[in-house]
C-alpha positions as CSV (number, residue, x, y, z in Angstrom):
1,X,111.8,73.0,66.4
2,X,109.3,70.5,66.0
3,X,105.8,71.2,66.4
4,X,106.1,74.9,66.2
5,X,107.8,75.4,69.5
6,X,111.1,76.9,70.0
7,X,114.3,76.2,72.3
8,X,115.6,78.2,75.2
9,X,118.5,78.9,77.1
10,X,118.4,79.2,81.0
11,X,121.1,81.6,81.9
12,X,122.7,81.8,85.5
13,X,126.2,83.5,85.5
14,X,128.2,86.5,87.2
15,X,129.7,87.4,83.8
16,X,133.1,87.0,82.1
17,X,134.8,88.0,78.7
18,X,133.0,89.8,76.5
19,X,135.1,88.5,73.6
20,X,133.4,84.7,74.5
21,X,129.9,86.2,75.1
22,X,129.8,87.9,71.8
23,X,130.2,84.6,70.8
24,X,128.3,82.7,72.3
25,X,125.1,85.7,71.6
26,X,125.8,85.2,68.6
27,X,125.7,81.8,68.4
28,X,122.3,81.7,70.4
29,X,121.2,84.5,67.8
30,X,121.5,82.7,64.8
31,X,119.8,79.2,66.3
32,X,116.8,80.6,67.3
33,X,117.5,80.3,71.0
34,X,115.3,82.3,73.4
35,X,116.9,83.3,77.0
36,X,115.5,82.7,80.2
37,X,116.6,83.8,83.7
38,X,114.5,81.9,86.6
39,X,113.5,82.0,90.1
40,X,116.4,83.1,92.1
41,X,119.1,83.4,89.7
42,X,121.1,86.1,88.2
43,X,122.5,86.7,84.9
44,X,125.0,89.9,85.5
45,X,127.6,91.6,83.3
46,X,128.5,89.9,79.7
47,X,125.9,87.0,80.9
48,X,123.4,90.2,80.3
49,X,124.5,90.5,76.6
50,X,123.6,87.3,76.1
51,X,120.0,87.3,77.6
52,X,119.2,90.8,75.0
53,X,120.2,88.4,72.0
54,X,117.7,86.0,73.0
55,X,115.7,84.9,70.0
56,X,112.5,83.0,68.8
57,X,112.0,82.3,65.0
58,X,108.2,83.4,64.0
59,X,108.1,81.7,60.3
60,X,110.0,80.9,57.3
61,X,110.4,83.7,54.9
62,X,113.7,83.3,52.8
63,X,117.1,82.2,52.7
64,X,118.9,86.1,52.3
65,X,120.0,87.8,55.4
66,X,116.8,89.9,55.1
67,X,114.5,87.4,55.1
68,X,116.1,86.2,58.5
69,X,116.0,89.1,60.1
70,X,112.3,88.7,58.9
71,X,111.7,85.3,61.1
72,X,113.2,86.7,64.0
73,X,111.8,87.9,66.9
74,X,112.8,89.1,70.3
75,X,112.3,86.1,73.2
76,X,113.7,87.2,76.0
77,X,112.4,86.1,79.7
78,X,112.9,86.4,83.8
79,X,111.3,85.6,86.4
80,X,110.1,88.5,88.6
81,X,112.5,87.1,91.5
82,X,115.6,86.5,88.6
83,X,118.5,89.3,88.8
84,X,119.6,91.2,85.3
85,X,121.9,93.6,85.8
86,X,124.6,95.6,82.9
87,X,127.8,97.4,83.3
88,X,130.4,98.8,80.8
89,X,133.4,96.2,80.0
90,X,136.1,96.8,81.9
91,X,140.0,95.0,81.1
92,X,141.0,92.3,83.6
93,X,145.2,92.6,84.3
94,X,147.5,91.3,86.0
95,X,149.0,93.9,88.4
96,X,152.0,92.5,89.5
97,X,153.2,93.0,86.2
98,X,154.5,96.1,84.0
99,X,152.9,96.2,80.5
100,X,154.6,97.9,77.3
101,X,153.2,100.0,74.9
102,X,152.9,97.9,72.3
103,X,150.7,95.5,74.7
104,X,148.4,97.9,75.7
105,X,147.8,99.1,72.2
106,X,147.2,95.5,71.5
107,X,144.9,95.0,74.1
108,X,142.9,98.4,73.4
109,X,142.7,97.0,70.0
110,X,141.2,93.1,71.3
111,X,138.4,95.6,73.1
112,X,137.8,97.7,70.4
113,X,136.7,95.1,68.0
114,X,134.9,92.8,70.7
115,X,133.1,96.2,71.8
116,X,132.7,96.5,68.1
117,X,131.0,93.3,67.4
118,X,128.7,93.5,70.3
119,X,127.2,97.0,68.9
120,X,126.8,95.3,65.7
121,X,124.6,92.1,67.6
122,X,122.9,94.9,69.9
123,X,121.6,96.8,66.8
124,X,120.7,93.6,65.0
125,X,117.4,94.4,63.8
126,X,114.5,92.2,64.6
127,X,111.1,94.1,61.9
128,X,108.9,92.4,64.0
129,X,109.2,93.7,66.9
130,X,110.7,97.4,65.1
131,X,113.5,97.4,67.0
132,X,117.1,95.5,67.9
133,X,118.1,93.3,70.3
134,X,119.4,96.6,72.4
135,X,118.3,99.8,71.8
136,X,120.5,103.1,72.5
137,X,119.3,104.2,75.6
138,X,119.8,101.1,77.3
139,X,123.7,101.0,75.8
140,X,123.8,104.8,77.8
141,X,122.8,103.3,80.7
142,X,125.0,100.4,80.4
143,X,128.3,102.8,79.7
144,X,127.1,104.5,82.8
145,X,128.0,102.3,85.4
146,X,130.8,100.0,86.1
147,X,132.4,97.7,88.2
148,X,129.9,95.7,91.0
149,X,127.7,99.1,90.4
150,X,125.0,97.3,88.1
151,X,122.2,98.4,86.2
152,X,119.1,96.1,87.2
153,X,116.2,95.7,85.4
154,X,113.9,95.5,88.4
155,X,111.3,97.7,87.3
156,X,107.9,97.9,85.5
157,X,109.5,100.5,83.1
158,X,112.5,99.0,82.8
159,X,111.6,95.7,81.6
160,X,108.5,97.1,79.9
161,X,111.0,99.7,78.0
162,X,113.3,97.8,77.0
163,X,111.1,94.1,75.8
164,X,111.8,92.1,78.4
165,X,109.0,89.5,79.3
166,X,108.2,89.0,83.2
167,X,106.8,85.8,84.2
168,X,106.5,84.0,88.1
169,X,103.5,86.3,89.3
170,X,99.6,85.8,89.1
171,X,97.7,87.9,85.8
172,X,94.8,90.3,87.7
173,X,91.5,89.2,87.1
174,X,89.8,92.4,87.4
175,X,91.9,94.6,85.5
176,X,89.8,98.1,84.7
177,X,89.8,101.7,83.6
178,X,93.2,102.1,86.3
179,X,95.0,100.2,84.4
180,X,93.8,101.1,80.9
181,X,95.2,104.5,81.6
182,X,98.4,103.3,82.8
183,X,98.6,101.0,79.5
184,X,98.0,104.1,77.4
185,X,101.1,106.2,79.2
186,X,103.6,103.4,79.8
187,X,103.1,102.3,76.1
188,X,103.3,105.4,74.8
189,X,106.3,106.4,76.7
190,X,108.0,102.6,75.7
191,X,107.4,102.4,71.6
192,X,108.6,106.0,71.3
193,X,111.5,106.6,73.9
194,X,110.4,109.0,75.3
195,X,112.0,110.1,79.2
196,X,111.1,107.6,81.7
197,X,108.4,110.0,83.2
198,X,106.9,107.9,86.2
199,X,103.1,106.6,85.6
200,X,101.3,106.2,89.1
201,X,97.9,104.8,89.5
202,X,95.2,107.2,89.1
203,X,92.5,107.8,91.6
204,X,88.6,107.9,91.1
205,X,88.5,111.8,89.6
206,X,91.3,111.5,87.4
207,X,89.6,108.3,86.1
208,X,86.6,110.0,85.8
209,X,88.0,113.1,83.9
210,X,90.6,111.5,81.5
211,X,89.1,107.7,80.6
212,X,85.5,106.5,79.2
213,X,84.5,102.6,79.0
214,X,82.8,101.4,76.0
215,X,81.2,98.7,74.6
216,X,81.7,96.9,71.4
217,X,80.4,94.2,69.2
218,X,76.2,92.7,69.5
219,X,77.1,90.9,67.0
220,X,75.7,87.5,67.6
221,X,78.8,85.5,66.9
222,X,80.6,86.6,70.2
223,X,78.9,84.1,73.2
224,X,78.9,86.8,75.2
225,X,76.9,89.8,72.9
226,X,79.5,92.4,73.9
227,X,83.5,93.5,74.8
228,X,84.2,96.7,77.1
229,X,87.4,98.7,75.6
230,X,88.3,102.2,76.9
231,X,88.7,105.5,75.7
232,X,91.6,107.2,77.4
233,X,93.0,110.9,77.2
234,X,96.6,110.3,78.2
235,X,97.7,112.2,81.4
236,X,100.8,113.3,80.1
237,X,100.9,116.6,77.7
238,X,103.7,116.2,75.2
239,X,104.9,118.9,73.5
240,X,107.2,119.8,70.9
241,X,109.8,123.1,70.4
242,X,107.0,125.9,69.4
243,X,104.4,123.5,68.3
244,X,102.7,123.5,71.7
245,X,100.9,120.9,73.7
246,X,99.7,118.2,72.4
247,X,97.0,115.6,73.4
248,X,97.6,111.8,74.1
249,X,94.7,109.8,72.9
250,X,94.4,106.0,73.3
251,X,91.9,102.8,72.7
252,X,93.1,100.2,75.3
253,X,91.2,96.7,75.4
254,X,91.5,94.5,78.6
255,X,90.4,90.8,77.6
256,X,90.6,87.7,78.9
257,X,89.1,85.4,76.6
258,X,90.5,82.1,77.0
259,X,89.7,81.3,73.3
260,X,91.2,84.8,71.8
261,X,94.8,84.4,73.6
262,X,94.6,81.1,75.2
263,X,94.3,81.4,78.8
264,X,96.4,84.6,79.5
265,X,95.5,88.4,79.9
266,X,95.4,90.1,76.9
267,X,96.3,93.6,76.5
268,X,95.3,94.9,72.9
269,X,95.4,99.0,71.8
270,X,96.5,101.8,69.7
271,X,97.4,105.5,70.7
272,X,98.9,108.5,69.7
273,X,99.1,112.5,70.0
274,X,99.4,115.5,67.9
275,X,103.4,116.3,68.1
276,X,104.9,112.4,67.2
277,X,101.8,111.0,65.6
278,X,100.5,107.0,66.4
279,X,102.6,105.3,69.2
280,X,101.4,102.3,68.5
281,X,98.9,100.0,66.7
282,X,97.1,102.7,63.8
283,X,93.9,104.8,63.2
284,X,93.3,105.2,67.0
285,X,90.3,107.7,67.7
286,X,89.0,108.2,64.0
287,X,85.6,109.0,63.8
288,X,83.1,106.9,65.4
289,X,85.5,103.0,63.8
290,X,87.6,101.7,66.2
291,X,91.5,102.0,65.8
292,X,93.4,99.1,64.3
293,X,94.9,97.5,67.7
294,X,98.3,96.1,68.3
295,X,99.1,93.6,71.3
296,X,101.4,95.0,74.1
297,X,103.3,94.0,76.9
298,X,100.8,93.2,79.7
299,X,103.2,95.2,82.3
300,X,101.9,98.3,81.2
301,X,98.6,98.0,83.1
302,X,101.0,98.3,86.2
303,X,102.2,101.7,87.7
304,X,105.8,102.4,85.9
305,X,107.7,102.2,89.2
306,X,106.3,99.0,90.5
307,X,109.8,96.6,91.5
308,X,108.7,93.6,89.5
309,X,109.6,91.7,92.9
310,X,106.4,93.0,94.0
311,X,104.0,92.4,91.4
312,X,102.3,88.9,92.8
313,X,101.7,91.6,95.6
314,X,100.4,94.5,93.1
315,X,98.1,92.0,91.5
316,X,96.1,91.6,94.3
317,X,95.8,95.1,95.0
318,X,94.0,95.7,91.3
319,X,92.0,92.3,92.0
320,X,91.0,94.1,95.3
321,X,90.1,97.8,94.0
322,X,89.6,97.7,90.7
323,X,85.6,96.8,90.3
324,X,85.0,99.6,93.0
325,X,86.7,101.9,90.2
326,X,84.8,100.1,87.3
327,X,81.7,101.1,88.9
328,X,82.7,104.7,88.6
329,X,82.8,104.0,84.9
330,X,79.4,102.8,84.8
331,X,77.8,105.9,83.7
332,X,74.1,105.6,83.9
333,X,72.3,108.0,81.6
334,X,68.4,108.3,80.8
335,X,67.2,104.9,81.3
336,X,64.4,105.1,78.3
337,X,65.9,105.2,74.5
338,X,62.8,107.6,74.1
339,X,63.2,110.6,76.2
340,X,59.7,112.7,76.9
341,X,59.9,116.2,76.5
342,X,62.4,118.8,79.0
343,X,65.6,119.2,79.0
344,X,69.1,117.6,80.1
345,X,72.7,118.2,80.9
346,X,75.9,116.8,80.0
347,X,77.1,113.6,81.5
348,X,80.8,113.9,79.5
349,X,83.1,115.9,77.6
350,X,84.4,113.0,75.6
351,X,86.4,113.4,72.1
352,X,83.4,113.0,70.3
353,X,80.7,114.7,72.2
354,X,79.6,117.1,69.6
355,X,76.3,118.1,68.0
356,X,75.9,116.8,64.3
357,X,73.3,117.3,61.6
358,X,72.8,113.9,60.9
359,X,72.8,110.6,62.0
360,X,74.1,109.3,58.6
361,X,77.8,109.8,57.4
362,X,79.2,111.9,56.5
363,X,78.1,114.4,59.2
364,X,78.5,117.9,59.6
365,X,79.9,119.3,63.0
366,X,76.9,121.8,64.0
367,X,79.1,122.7,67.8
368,X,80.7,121.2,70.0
369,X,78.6,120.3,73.0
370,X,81.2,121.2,75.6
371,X,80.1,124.7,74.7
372,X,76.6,124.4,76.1
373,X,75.4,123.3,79.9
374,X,71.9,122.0,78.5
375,X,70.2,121.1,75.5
376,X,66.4,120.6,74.9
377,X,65.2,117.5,73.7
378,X,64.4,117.9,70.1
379,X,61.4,117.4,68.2
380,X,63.1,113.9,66.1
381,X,61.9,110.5,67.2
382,X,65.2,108.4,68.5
383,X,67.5,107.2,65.5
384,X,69.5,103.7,65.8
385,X,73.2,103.8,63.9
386,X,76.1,101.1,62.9
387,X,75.4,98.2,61.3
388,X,71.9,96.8,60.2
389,X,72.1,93.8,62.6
390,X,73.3,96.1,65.9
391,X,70.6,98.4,64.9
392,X,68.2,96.0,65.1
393,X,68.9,94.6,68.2
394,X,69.0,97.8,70.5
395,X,65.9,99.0,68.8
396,X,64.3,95.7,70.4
397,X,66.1,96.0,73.3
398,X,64.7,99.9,73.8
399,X,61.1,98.8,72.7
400,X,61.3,96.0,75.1
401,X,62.5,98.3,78.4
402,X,60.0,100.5,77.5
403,X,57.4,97.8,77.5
404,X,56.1,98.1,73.9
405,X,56.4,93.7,74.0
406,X,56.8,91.7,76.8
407,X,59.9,88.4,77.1
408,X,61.5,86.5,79.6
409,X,64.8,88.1,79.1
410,X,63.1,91.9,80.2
411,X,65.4,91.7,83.3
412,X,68.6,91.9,80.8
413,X,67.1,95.0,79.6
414,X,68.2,97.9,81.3
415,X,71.8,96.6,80.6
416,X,71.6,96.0,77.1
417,X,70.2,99.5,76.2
418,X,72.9,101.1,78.6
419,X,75.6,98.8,76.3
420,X,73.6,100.4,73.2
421,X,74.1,103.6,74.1
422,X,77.8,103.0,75.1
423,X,78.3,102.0,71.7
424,X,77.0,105.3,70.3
425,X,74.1,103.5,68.8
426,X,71.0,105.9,70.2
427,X,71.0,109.4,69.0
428,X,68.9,112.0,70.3
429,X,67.5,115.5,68.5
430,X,68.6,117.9,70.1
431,X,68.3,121.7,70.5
432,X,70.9,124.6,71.6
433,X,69.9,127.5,73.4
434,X,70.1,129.6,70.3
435,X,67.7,127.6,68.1
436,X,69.6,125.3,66.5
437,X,68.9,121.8,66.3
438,X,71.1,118.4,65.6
439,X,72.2,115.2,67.1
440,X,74.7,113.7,69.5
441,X,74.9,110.1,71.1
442,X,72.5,109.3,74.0
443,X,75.3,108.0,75.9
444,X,76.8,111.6,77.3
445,X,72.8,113.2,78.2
446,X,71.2,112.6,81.1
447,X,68.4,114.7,83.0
């Protein structure tokens, strides 16, 4: 439509033929049309069919059937108190009356080809969003029920699984480490099918084992010096026949920058293990570079079983508890960037705690420092890394906490080394108990 925006179709219906809703799906398919369920209405049975085919065009591409499927993708919308529900067609007839043969074959044949041309809208493909407007294991659960018993979507999962945006409750404002983790199991769970395994909030000690909060970005651009992501080892184990365990690993950024996705929570990440490979978004955990993030649904900072009825409630709970587990994050470390002579002890077994021979790429692995309880402060003076401008900045930072120049911004200081270090920016020499020396990031030592 005009001005970039696109139309939208407010559904409210107890169902009806499927024959006419495979029509009209269609018909809402090929326009464009995105499908909306609001406050306090319901949209059951073939009405349901209709919502999945709900579409929004993204650009022109072409003219060819291709290049169509290319503009499409998936806009589909309800309200937290609106009422989807599916069941399996079922024939409507007339029981006062005797049917022949030759009517019910006719009949089976009618539902045959309308069930026909619904499987072929369901699996229309939609490359944006790599997927169609229905995917299999919502069909199951459709064939499984019938009658007045209805599948709802009234679920996180649910409607998180199967691309169905939730709208009609309050975004947190305070959304944390919690709900990073959740974001890297419910996502991973929802991009590769996998069973619908429930995801619960975690508490303090299983934030504190399985997710670290970074910092990103001094670069002078950004008004604000710095953005937190976080490092997250996903709870879940997944395994494959004889291949063993395998670790889930996720980047998960939180933002709400009101000029990076207008005024609206942002949830932005990549993550992936070693049985399936990336979930979602690419490169997540290589080396010290950040993985190439893809945006996902902001329902997966939520606990998996949360009714969706109850999120305007939920939100307030995270707005509530959430800086109390942030502050668990916060791991404070040596406060210097020049530590004096002794010795100190691991603050975290993160993926890339190790000790390296060089502060320069590309770096040898020397050990993992999981295998040692403490190292000795080594005999190198404190190396900055990353970019030439970043470097520059926490060295002045550092030389300005340690007093070697005096400013009016010293209070900031403590904080900005802390960020420096969360960044993997200040390396520390090191030596093992047995003599040999390297490096590792400042950010996992402390006394």
């Amino acid at each position: 439509m005009a001005g970039g925006s696109f139309g939208a179709v407010c559904l409210n219906s107890p169902g009806g033929s499927l024959i006419e809703a495979t029509k009209i799906a269609e018909f809402i398919e090929s326009r464009y049309l995105g499908t909306v369920i609001e406050d306090g209405d319901s949209c059951l049975s073939a009405c349901s069919l209709i919502f999945m085919l709900g579409t929004k065009k993204l650009g022109s591409v072409g003219s060819d059937e291709w290049s169509r499927r290319l503009e499409m993708g998936l806009s589909r919308r309800m309200h937290v108190n609106g009422t989807l529900g599916f069941h399996r067609p079922a024939p409507t007839l007339d029981t006062s009356r005797s049917y022949s043969a030759k009517d019910m074959s006719a009949a089976f044949d009618v539902a045959v080809n309308a069930a026909l041309e619904f499987m072929r809208l369901a699996n229309s493909y939609k490359p944006s969003d790599g997927t169609g407007a229905m995917k299999p294991d919502l069909i199951e659960k459709l064939l499984q029920h019938k009658g007045q018993d209805f599948y709802y979507i009234d679920t996180v999962d649910k409607a998180g699984r199967w691309d169905i945006e939730i709208f009609g409750y309050p975004e947190p404002r305070h959304a944390g480490a919690r709900e990073a983790l959740n974001a890297c199991d419910n996502t991973s769970n929802w991009f590769k099918g996998l069973a619908p395994v429930p995801v619960i909030d975690a508490n303090q000690a299983m934030l504190d084992s399985l997710v670290y909060k970074r910092a990103r970005d001094l670069q002078p651009e950004n008004e604000d010096g710095i953005y937190y992501f976080y490092e997250v080892q996903g709870r879940d184990d997944v395994s494959d026949l004889g291949a063993g365990p395998g670790e889930r690993i996720c980047e998960i950024g939180i933002y709400y920058n009101e000029e990076y996705v207008s005024d609206k929570l942002s949830v932005m990440g990549c993550g992936g293990d070693t049985v399936f490979g990336p979930s979602f978004g690419q490169r997540c955990n290589d080396g010290d570079d950040a993985g190439i993030y893809l945006e996902v649904s902001p329902l997966s900072i939520f606990s998996s079983e949360t009714r969706l009825r109850d999120l305007p409630d939920k939100v307030a709970e995270i707005d509530r508890v959430s800086p109390e587990f942030e502050m668990g994050q916060s791991r404070r470390t040596i406060a210097s960037c020049y530590p004096k002579e002794g010795r100190f002890v691991r603050v975290s077994e993160g993926p890339r705690l190790e000790i390296v021979d060089s502060t320069d790429k590309p770096r040898k692995r020397i050990a993992l420092a999981q295998e040692w309880l403490s190292l000795t402060i080594g005999p190198e003076e404190t190396r900055f890394t990353g970019p030439d401008n970043n470097r520059k900045v926490c060295k002045d930072w550092c030389d300005l906490h340690d007093g070697k120049f005096s400013s009016p911004e010293a209070d900031r200081a403590p904080e900005m080394v802390q960020t420096c270090k969360d960044m993997s920016l200040v390396w520390w020499s090191v030596v093992l108990p047995d003599g040999r020396s390297g490096w590792t990031p400042a950010q996992y030592l402390m006394p």
